[in-house]
N, C-alpha and C positions, 0 to 999 in steps of 0.2 A: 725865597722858600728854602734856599740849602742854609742858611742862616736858623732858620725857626727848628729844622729837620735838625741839625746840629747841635744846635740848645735842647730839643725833645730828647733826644739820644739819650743825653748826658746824664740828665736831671734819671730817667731810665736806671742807667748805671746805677747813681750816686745812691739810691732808694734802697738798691743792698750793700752799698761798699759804705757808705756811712758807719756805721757800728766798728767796721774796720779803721776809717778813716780817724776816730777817737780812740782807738789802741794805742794808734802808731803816732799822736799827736802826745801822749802821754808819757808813750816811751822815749819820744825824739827828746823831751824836755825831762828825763830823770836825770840827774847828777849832771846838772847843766852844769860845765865849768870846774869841774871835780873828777881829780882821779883815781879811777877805781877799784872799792873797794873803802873809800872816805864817804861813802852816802847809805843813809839807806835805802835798799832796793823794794819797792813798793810791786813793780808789775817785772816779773822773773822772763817771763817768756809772752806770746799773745796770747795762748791758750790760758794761762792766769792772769792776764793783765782784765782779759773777755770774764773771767771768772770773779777777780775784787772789784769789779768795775760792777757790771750787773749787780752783787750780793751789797755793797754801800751806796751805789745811786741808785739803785733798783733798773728795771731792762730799760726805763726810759733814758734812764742816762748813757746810754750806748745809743742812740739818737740825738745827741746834744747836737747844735748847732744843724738841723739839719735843713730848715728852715734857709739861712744863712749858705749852706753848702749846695742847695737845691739851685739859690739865685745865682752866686757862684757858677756853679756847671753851665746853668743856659747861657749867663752872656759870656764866659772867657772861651767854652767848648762852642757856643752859637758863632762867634766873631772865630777863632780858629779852626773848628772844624769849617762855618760856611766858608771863609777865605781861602784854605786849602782844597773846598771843592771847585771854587770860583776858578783857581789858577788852575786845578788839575781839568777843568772842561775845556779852557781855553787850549788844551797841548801842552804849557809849558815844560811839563815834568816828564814829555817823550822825547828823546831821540830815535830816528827811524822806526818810530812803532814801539820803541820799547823805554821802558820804565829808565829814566837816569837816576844814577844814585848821586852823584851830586846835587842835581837839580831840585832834588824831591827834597834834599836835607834842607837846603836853602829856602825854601816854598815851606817845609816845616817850620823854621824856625820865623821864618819872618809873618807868619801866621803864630804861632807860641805869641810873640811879642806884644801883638794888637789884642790878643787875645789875655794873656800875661796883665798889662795895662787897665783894658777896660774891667775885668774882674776882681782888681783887687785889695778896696776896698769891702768886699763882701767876704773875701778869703783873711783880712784881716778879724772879722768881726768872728768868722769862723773858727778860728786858735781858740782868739779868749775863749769863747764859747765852751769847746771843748774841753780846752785844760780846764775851767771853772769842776772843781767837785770839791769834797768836805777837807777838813785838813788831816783826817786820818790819813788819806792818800793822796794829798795835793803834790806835784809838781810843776815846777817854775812859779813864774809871777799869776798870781790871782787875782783877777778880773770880777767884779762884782754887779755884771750885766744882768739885767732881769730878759733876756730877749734882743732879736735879732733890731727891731726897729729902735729900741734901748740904747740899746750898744751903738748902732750909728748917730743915734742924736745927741748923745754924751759924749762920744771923738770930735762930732762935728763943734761942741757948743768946749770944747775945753782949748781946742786946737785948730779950728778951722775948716776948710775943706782941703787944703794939703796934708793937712793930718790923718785923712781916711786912706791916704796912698801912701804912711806908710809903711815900711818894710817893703817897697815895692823895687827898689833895688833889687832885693832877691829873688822877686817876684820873676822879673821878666828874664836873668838867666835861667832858672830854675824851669819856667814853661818853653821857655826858645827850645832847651837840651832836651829837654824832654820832650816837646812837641816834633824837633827834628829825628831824635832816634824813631820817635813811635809812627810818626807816619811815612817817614822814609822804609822803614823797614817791612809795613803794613803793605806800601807798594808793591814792594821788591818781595815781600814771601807773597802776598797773591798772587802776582803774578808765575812766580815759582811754583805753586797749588796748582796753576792752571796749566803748566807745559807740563810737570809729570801726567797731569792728567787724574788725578788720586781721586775726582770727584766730577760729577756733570757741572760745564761752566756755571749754569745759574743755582746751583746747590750755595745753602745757606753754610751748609760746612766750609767752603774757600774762604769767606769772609772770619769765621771761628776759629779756623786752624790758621789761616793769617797774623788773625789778634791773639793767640797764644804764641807764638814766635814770637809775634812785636813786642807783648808784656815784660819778656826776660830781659831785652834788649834794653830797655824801660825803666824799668827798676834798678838796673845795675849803673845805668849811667845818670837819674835823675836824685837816688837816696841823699849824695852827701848835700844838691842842692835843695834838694826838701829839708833836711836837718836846720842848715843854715837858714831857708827862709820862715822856719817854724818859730828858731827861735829868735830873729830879729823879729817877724809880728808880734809875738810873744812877750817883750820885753818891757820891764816899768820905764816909763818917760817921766820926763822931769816937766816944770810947768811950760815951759817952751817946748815940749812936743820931740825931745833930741832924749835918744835913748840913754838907760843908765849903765848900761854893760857892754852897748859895742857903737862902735861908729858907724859901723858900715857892712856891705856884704863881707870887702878883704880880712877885716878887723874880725868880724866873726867867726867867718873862714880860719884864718892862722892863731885865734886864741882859741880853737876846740881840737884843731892839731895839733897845740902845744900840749895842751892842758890833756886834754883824753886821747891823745894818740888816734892813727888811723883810723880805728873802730867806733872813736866818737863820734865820725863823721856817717857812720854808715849804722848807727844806734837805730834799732826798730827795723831794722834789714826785713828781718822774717814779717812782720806787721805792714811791712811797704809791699812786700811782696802779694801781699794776701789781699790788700787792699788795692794796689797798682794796677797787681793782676788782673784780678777778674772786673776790676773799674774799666782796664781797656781792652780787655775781648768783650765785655758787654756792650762799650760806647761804640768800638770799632763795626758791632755787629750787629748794632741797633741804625747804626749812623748807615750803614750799607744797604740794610735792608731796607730801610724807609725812604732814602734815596731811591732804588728798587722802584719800592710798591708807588711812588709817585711820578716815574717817571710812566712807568707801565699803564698810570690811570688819566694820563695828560693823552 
């Protein structure tokens, strides 16, 4: 059940972070590999990125992939968030009573990973997906998927079933880092919430103001590997299924450093945030609460 409660959450989130989730997919891939100032600039900020996106795909296309992003959330958040509740009922993440911050980072990430893994396949279908719009404002490579079940039977039937994993390289540092800041941190400020005292223990605000601490944390440490795992999904393959612009995470990694300097790596900052954001104070606070309401009705 913390497995299903975990996947529910998510999918929760993802229902309004999506629309953000295709900003910052769009932005992560402008001037891929160009620097700046040699491309042109299609979506300026998120607030115009939300603006030429809505007014040439019309408001559906700020739902693209969501389908795709929905399955996404239940099994990668159903397999890590239920994993991390499984080791956090066991005790592992206390010493004497209290929250360890090692513990909890390590129980993050080794959760990220399974979680990382089993999802991503549906998190590749999801890129194309998103970056797919017209060529007035297309960037990166374009995908000419009609749909989520499309999209996986055309990877599957060109490349195999290793070809739907990958980009998954980047996949599972990118959720490890980011699953260990956000719910290491998620521990450590609830608990913090609850010794000041700022709120009555079973107040649904300890869980909110938790996952608002935890989101900053989030964003600043997961962006560069969201860039990097955006654009290895992202990337044209050759007939053998082996990309045509990078090898690998390192290769991706060190030719966007080169190439775009530091800021490349952190492209779509403002769009991660807005999207990170409120993706993990809603999951963290759906995920709590429905834990909560089920343990209260057993």
């Amino acid at each position: 059940m913390d497995f299903v409660l975990s996947g529910v959450a998510a999918c929760g989130a993802c229902l309004f972070t999506n629309p953000l989730e295709v900003v910052k997919t769009r932005m992560q891939l402008q001037g891929e590999l160009k620097s700046r100032g040699t491309y042109q600039v299609y979506y300026r900020n998120v607030f115009h990125a939300f603006y030429t996106i809505g007014k040439v795909d019309g408001l559906a296309g700020l739902q693209k992939g969501l389908s795709a992003g929905l399955g996404y959330q239940f099994f990668m958040n159903g397999v890590r968030l239920g994993s991390y509740a499984v080791i956090e009922s066991s005790g592992y993440i206390h010493t004497d009573g209290r929250v360890n911050a090692l513990k909890t980072t390590l129980a993050g990430a080794l959760a990220g990973v399974a979680g990382a893994v089993m999802g991503s396949p549906l998190y590749l279908v999801k890129t194309h997906l998103q970056s797919q719009t017209t060529a007035s404002i297309a960037v990166g490579h374009q995908y000419k998927h009609q749909g989520m079940v499309h999209a996986l039977s055309a990877i599957y039937r060109q490349h195999g079933i290793l070809g739907l994993w990958r980009g998954s390289s980047a996949a599972v540092p990118r959720v490890a880092v980011g699953s260990a800041a956000q719910l290491s941190t998620f521990s450590s400020a609830k608990e913090l919430v609850l010794d000041l005292q700022v709120f009555p223990k079973n107040s649904w605000l300890v869980p909110l103001t938790a996952g608002m601490i935890s989101s900053v944390v989030v964003v600043m440490a997961m962006t560069p590997f969201d860039v990097v795992s955006t654009r290895l999904y992202n990337q044209p393959v050759d007939q053998h299924g082996k990309g045509q612009l990078y090898k690998g995470f390192p290769d991706c990694f060190s030719k966007t450093l080169r190439k775009e300097g530091l800021t490349g790596l952190y492209k779509g900052l403002g769009a991660s945030y807005f999207r990170l954001g409120p993706h993990t104070i809603l999951s963290l606070f759906f995920w709590d609460e429905l834990r909560k309401f089920y343990k209260q009705s057993r």
